[in-house]
PyMOL Python script that loads the backbone (N, CA, C, O; Angstrom):
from pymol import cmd

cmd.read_pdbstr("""\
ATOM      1  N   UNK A   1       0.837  -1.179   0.000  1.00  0.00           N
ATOM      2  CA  UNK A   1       0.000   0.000   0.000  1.00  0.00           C
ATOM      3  C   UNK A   1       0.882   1.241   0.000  1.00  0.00           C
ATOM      4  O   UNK A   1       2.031   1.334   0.432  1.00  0.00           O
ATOM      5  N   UNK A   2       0.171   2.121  -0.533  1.00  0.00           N
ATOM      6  CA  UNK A   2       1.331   3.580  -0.352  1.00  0.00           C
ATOM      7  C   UNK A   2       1.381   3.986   1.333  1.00  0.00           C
ATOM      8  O   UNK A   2       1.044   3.147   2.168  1.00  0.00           O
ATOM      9  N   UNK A   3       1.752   5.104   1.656  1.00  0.00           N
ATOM     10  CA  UNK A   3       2.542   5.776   3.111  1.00  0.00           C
ATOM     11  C   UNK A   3       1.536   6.094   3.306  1.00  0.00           C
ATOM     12  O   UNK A   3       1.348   5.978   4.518  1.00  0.00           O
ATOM     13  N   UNK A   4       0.534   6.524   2.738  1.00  0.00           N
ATOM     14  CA  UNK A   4      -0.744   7.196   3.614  1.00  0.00           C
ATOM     15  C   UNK A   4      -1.543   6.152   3.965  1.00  0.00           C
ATOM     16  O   UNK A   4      -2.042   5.747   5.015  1.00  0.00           O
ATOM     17  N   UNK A   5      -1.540   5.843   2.905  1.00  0.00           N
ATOM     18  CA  UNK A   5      -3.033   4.495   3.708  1.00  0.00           C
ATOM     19  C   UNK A   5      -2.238   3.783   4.885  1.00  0.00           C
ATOM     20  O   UNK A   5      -2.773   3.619   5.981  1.00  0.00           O
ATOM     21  N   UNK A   6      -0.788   3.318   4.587  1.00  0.00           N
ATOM     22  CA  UNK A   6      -0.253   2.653   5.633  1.00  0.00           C
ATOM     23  C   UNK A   6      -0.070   3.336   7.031  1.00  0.00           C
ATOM     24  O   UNK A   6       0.135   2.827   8.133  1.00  0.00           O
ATOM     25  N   UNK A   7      -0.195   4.537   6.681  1.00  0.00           N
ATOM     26  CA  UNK A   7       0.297   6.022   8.284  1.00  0.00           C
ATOM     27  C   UNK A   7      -1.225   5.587   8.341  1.00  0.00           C
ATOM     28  O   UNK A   7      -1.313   4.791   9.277  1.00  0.00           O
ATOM     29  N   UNK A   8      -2.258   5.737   7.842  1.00  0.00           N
ATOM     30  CA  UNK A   8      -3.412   5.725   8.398  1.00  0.00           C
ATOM     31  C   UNK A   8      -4.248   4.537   9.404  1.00  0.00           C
ATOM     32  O   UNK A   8      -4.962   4.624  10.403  1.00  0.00           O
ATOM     33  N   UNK A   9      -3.783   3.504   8.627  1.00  0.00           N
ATOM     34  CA  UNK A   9      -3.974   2.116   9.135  1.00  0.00           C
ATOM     35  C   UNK A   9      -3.702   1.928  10.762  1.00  0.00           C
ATOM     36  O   UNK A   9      -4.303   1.550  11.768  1.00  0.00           O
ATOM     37  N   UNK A  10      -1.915   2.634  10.216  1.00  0.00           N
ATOM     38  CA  UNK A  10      -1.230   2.263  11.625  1.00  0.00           C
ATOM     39  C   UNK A  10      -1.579   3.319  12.689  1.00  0.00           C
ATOM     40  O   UNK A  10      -1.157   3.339  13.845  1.00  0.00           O
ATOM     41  N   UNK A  11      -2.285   4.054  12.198  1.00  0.00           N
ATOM     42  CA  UNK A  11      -2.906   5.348  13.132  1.00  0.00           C
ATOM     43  C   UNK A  11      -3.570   4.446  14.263  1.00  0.00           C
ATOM     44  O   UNK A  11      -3.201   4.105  15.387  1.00  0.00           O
ATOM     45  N   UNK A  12      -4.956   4.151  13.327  1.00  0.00           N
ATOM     46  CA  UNK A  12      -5.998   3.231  13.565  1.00  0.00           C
ATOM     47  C   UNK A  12      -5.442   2.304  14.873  1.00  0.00           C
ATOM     48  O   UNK A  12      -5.879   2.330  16.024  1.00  0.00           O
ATOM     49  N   UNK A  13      -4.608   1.681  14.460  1.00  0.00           N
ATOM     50  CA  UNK A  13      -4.048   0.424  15.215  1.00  0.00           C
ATOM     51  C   UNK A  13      -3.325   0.429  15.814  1.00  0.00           C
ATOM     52  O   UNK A  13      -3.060  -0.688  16.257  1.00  0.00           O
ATOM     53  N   UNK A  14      -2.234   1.857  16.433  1.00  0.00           N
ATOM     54  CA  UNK A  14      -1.373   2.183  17.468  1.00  0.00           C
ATOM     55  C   UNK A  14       0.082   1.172  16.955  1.00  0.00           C
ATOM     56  O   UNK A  14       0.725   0.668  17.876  1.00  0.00           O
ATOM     57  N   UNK A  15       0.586   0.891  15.403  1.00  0.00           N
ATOM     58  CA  UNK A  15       1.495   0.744  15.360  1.00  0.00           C
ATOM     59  C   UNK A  15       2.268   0.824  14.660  1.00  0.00           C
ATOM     60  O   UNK A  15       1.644   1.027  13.619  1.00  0.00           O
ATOM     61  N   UNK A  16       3.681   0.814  14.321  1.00  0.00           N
ATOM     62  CA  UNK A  16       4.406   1.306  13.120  1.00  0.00           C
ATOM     63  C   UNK A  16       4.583   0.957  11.533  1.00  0.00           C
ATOM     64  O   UNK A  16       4.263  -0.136  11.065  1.00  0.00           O
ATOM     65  N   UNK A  17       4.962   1.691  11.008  1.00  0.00           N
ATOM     66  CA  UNK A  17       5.090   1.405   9.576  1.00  0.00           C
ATOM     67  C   UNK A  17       6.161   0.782   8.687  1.00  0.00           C
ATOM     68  O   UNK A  17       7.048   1.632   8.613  1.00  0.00           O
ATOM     69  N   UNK A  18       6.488  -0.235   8.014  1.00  0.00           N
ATOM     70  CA  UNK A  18       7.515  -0.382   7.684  1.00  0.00           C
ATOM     71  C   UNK A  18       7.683  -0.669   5.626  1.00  0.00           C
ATOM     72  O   UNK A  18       6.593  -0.688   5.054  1.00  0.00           O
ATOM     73  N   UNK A  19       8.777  -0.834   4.833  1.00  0.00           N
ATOM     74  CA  UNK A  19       8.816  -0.899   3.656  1.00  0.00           C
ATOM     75  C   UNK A  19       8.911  -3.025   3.890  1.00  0.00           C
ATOM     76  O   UNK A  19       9.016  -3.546   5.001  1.00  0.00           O
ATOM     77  N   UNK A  20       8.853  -3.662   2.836  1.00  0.00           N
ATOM     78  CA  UNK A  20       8.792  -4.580   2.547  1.00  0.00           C
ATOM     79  C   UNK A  20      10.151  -4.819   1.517  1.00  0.00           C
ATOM     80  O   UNK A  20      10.624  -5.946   1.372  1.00  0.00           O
ATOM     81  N   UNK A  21      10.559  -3.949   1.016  1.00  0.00           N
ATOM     82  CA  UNK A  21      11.750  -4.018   0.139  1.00  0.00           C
ATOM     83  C   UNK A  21      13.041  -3.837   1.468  1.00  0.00           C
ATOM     84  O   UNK A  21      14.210  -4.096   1.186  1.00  0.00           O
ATOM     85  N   UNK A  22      12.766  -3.509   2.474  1.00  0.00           N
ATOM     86  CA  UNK A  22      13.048  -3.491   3.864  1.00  0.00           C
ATOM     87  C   UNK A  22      13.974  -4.604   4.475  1.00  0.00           C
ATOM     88  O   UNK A  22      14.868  -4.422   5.302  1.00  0.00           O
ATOM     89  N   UNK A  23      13.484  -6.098   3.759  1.00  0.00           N
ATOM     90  CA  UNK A  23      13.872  -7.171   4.479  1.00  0.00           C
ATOM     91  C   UNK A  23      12.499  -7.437   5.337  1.00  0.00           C
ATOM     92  O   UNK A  23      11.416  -6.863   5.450  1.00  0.00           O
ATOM     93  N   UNK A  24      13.298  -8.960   6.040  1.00  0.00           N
ATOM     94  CA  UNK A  24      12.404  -9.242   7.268  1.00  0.00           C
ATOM     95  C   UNK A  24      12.925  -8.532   8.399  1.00  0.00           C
ATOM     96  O   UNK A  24      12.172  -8.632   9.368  1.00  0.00           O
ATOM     97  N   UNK A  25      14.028  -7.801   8.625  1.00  0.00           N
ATOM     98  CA  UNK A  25      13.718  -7.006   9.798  1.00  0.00           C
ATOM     99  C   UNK A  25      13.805  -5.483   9.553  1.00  0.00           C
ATOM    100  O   UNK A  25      14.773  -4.736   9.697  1.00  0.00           O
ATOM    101  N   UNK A  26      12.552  -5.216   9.148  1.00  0.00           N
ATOM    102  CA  UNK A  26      13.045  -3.826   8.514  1.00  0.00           C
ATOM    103  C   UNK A  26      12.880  -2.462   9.517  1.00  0.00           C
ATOM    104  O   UNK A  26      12.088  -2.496  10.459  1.00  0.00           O
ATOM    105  N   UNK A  27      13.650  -1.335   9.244  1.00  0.00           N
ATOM    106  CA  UNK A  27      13.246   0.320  10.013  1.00  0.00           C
ATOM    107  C   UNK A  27      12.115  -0.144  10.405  1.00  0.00           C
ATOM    108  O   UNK A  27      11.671  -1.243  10.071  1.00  0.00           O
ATOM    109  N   UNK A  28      11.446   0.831  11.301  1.00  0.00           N
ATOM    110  CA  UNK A  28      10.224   0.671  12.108  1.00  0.00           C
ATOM    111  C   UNK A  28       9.445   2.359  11.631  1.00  0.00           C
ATOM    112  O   UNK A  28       9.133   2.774  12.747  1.00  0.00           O
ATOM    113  N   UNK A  29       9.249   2.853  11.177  1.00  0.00           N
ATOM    114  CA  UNK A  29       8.456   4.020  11.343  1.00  0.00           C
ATOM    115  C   UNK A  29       7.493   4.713  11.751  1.00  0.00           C
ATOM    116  O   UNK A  29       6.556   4.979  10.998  1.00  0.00           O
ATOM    117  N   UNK A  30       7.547   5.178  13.150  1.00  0.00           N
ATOM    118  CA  UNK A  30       6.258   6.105  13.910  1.00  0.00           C
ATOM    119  C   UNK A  30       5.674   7.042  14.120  1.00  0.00           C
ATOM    120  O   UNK A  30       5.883   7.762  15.096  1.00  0.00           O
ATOM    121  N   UNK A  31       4.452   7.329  12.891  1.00  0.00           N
ATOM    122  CA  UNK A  31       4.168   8.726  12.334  1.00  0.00           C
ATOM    123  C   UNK A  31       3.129   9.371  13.433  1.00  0.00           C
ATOM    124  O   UNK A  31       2.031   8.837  13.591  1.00  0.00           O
ATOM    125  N   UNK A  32       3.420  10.270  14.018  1.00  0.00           N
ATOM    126  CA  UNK A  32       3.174  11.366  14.769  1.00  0.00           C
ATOM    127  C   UNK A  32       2.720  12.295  14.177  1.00  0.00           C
ATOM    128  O   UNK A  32       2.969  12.413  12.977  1.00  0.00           O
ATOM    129  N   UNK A  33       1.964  13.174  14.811  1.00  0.00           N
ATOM    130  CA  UNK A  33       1.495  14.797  15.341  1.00  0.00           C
ATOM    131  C   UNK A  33       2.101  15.808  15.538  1.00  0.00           C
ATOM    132  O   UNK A  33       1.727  16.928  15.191  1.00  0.00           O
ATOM    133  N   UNK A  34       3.599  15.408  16.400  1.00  0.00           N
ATOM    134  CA  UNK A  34       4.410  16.210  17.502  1.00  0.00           C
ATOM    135  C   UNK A  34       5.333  16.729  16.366  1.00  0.00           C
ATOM    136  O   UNK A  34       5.266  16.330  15.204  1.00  0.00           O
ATOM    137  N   UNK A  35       6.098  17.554  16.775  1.00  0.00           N
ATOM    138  CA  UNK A  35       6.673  19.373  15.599  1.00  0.00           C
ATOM    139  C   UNK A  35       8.372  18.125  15.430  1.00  0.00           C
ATOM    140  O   UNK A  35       9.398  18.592  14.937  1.00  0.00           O
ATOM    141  N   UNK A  36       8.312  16.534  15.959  1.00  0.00           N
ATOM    142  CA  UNK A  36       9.711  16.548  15.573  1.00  0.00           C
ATOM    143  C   UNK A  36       9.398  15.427  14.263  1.00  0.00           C
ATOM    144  O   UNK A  36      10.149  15.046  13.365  1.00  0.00           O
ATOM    145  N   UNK A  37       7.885  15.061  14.584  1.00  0.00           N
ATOM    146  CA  UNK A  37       7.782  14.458  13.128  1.00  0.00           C
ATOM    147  C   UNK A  37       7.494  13.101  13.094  1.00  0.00           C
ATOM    148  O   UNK A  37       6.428  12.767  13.612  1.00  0.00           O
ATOM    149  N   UNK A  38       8.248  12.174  12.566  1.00  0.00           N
ATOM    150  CA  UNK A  38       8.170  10.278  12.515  1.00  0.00           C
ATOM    151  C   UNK A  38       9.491  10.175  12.950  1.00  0.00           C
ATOM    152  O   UNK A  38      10.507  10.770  12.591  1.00  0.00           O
ATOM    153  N   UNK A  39       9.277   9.247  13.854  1.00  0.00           N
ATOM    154  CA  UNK A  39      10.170   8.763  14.452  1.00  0.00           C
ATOM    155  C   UNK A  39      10.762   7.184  13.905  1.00  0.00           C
ATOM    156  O   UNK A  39      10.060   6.403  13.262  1.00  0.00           O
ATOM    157  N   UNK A  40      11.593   7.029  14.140  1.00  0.00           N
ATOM    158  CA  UNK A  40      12.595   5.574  13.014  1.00  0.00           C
ATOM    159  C   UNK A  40      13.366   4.882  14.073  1.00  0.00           C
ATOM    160  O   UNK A  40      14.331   5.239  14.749  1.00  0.00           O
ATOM    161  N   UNK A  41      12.530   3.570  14.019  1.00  0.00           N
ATOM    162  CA  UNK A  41      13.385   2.420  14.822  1.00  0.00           C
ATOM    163  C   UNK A  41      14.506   1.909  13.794  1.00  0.00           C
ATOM    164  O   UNK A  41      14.133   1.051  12.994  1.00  0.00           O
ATOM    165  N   UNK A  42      15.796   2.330  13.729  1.00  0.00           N
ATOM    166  CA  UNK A  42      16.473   1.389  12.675  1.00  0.00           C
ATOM    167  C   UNK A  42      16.649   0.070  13.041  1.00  0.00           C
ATOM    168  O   UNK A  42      16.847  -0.292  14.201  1.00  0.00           O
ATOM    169  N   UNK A  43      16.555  -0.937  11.711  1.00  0.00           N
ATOM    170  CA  UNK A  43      16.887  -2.134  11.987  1.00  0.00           C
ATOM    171  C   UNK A  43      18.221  -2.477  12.466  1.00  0.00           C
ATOM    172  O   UNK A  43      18.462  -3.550  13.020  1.00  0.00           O
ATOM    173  N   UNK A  44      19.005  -1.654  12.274  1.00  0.00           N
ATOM    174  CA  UNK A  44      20.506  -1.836  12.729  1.00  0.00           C
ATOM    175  C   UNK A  44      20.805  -1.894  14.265  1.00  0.00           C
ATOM    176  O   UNK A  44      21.853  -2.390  14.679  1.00  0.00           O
ATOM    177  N   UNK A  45      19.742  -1.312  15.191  1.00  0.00           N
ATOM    178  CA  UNK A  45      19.511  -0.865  16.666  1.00  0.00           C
ATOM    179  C   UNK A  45      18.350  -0.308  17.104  1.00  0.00           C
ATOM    180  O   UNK A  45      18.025   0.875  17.208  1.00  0.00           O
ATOM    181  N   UNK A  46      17.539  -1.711  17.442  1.00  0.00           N
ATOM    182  CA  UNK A  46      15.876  -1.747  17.212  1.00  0.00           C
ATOM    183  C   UNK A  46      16.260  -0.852  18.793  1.00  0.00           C
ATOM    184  O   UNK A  46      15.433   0.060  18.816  1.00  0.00           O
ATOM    185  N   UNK A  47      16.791  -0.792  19.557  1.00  0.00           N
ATOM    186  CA  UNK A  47      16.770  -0.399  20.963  1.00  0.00           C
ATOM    187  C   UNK A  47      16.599   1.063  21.069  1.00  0.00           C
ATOM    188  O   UNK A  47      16.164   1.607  22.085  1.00  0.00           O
ATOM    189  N   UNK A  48      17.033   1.827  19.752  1.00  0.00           N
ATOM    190  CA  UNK A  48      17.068   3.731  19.386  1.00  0.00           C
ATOM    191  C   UNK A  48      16.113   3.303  18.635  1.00  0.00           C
ATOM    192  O   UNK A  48      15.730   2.408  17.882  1.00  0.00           O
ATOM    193  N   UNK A  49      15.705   4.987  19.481  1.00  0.00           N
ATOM    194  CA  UNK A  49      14.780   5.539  18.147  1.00  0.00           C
ATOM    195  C   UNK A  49      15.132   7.011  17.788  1.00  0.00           C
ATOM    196  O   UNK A  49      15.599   7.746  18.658  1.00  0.00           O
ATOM    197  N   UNK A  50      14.874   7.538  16.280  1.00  0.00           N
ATOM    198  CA  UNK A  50      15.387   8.732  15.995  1.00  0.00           C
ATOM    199  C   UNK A  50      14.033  10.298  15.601  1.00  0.00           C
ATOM    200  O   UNK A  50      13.096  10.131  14.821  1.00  0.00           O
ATOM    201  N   UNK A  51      14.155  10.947  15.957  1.00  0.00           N
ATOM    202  CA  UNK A  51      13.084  11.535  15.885  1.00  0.00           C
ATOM    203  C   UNK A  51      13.662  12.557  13.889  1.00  0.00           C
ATOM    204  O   UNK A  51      14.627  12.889  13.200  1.00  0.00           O
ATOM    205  N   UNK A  52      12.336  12.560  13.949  1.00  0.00           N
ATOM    206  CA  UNK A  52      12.691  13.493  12.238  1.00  0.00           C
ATOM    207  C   UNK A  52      12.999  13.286  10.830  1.00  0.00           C
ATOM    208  O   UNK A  52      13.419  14.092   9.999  1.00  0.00           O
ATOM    209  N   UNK A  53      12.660  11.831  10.700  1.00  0.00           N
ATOM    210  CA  UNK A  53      12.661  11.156   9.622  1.00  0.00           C
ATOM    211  C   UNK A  53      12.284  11.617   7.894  1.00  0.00           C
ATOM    212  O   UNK A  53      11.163  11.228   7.567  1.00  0.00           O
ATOM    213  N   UNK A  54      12.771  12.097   7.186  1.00  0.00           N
ATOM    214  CA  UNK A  54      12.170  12.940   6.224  1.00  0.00           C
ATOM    215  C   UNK A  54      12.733  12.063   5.187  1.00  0.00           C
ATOM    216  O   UNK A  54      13.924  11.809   5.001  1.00  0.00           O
ATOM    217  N   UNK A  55      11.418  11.515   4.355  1.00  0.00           N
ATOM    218  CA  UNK A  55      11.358  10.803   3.566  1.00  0.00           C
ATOM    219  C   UNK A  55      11.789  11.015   2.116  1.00  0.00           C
ATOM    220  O   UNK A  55      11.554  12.128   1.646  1.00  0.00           O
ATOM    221  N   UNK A  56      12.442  10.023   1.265  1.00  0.00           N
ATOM    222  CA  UNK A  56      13.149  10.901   0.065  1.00  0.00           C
ATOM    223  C   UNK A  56      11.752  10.751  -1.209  1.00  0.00           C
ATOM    224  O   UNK A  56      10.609  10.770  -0.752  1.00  0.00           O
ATOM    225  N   UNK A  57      11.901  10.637  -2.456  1.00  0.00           N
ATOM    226  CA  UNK A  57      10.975  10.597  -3.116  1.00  0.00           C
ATOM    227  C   UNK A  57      10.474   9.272  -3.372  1.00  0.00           C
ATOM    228  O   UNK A  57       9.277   8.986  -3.343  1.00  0.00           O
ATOM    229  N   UNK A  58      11.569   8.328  -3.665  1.00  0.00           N
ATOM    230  CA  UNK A  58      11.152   6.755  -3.468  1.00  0.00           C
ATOM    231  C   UNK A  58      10.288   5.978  -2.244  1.00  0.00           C
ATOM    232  O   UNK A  58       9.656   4.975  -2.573  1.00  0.00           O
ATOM    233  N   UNK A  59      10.242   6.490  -0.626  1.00  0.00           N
ATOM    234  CA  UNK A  59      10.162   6.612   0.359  1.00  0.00           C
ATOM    235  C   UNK A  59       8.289   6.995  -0.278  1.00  0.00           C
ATOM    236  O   UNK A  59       7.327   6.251  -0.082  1.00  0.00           O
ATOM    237  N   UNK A  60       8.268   7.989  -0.836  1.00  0.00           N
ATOM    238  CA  UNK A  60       6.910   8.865  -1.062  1.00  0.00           C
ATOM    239  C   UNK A  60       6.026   8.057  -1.886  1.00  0.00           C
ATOM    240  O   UNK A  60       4.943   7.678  -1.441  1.00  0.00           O
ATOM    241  N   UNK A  61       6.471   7.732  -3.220  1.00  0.00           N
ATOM    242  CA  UNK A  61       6.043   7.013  -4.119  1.00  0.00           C
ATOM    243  C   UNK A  61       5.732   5.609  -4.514  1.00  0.00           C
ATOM    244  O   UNK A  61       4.997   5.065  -5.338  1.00  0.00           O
ATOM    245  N   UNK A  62       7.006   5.054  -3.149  1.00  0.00           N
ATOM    246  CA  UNK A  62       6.619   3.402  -2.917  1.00  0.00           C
ATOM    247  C   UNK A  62       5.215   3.055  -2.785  1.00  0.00           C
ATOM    248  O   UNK A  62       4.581   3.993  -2.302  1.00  0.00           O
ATOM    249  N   UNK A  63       4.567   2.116  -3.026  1.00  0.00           N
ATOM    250  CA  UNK A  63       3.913   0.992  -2.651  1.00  0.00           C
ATOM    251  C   UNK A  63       3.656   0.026  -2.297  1.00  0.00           C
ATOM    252  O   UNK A  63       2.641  -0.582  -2.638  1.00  0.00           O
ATOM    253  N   UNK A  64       4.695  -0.470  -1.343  1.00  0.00           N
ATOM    254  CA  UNK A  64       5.449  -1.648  -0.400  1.00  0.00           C
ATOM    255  C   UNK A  64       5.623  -1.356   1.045  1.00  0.00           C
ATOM    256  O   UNK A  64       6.401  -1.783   1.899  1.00  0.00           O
ATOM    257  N   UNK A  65       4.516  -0.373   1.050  1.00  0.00           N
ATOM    258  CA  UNK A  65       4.514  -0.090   2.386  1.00  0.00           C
ATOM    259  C   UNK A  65       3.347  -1.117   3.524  1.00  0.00           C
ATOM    260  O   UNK A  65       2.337  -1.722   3.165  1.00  0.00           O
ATOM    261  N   UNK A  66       3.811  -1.041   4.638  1.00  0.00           N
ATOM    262  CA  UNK A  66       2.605  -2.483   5.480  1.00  0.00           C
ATOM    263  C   UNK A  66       2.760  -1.468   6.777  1.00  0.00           C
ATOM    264  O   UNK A  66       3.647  -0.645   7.006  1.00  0.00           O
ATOM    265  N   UNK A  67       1.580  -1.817   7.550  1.00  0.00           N
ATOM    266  CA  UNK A  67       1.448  -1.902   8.570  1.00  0.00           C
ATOM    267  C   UNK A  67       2.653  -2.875   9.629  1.00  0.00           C
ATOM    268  O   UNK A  67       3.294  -3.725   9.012  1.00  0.00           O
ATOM    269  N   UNK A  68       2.882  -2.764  10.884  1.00  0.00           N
ATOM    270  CA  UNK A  68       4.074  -3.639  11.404  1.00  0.00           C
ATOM    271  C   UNK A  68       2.399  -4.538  12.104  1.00  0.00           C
ATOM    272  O   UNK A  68       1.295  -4.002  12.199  1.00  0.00           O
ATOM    273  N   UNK A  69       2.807  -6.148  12.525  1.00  0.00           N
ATOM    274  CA  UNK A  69       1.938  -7.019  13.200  1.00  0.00           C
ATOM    275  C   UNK A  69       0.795  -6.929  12.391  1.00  0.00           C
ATOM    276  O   UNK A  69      -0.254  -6.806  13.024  1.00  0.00           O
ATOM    277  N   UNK A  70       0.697  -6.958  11.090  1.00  0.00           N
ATOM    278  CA  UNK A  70      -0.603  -6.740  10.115  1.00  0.00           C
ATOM    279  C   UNK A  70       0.195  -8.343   9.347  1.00  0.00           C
ATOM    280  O   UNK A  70       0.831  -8.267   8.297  1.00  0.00           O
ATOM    281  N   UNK A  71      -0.006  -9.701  10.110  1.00  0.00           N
ATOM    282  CA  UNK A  71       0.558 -10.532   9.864  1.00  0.00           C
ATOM    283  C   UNK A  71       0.271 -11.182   8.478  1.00  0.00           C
ATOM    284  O   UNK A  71       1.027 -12.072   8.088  1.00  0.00           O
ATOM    285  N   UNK A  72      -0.739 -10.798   7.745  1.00  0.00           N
ATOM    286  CA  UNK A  72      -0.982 -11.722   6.678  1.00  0.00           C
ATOM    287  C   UNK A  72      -0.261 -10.765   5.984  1.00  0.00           C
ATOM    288  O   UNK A  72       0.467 -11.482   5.298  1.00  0.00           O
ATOM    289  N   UNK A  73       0.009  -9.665   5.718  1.00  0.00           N
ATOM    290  CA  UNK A  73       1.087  -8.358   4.846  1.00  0.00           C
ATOM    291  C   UNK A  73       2.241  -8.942   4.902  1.00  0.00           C
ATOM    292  O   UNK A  73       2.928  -9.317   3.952  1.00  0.00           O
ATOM    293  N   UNK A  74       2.497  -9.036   6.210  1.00  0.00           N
ATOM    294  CA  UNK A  74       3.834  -9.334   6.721  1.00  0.00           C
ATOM    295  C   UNK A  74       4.639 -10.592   5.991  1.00  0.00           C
ATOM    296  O   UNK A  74       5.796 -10.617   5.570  1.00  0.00           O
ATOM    297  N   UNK A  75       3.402 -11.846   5.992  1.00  0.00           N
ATOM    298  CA  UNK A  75       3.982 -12.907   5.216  1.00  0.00           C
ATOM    299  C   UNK A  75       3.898 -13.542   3.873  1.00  0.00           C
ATOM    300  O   UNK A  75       4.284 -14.607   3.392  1.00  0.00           O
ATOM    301  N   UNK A  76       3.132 -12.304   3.364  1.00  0.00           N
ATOM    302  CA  UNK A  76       3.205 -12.484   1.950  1.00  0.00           C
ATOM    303  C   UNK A  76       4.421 -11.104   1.401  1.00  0.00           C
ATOM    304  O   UNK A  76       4.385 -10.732   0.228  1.00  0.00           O
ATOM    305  N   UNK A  77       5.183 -10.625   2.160  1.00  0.00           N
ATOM    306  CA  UNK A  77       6.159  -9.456   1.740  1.00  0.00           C
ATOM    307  C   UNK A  77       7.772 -10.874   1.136  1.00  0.00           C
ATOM    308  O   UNK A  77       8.745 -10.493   0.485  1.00  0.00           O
ATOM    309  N   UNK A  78       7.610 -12.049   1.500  1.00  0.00           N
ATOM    310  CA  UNK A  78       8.621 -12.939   1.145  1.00  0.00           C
ATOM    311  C   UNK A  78       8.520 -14.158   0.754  1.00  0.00           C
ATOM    312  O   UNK A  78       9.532 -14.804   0.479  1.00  0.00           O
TER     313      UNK A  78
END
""", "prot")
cmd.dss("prot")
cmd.show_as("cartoon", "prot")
cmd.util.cbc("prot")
cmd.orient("prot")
């Protein structure tokens, strides 16, 4: 799905967003309200998170975007 329906979903459902071209353990992305923006679990150090994530144009235009724990997405992404 594109970033909006997926920011919206995960609105809905209190959880993050991730790409599918990503891998199986991919960034985590947590789109917010607050003035610092979406916040990014990298897969490299699920333990940080980074506030201010600004997406490039591929990021915008993808359609490989899922909900995170939206398990039937999840296991058809491989």
């Amino acid at each position: 799905m594109n970033i909006r329906d997926a920011a919206l979903k995960a609105q809905k459902l209190g959880r993050g967003i991730a790409r599918k071209s990503d891998g199986p353990r991919p960034a985590v992305f947590i789109c917010t309200n607050l003035t610092t923006g979406i916040f990014v679990i990298p897969k490299s150090d699920p333990n940080k998170a980074y506030a201010g994530w600004m997406p490039n144009l591929e990021d915008l235009i993808a359609t490989d975007w899922y909900v995170m724990g939206d398990q039937i997405k999840e296991l058809s992404n491989f």
